[in-house]
N, C-alpha and C positions, 0 to 999 in steps of 0.2 A: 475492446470491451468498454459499454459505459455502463457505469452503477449511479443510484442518485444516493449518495450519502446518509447516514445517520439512521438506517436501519437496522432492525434485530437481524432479519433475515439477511442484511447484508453481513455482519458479523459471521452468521453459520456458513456463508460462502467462502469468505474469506479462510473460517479454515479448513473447508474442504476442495481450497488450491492448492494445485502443486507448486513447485518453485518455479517455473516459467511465467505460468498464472502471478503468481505471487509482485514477480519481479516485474512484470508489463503493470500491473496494479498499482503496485507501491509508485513506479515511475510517474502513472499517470496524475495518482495523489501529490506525488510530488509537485508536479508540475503546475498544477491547481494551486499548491500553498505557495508557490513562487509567483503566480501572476494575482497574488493580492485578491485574487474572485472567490477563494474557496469559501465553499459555505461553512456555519459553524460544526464542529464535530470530526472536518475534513484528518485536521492531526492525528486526533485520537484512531482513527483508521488507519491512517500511516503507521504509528506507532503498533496495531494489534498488527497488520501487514509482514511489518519487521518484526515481530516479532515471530511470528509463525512462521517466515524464510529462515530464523534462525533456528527453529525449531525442529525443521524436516532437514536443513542443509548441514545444519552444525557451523555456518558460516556465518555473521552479522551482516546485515545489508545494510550495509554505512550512505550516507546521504552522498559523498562522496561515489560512492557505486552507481547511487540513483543519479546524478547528475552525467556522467561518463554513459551510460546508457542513452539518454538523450539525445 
């Protein structure tokens, strides 16, 4: 899946993923804020990401998680 960051419409997608969605997303956000390229807003996506896996899973998706996915 690629998204371009810092949309409204991207927000209404993000929580209309399930947790597999969620979790392939989040990772790829992740991955972005690790190689220093992301654009700006890239976080704040991360964070609404995880937040919404914790919300459908009842589980936190710790950065740790995201990294071990990788």
């Amino acid at each position: 899946m690629n998204f371009i960051p810092h949309s409204v419409s991207e927000e209404k997608q993000i929580r209309e993923m399930d947790a597999p969605q969620l979790l392939e997303y989040a990772t790829e956000l992740n991955t972005l804020l690790e190689s220093d390229t992301a654009p700006v807003g890239t976080s704040e996506l991360l964070a609404l990401a995880r937040i919404q896996y914790k919300h459908i899973t009842g589980v936190p998706l710790t950065l740790t998680t995201l990294q071990k996915v990788v």
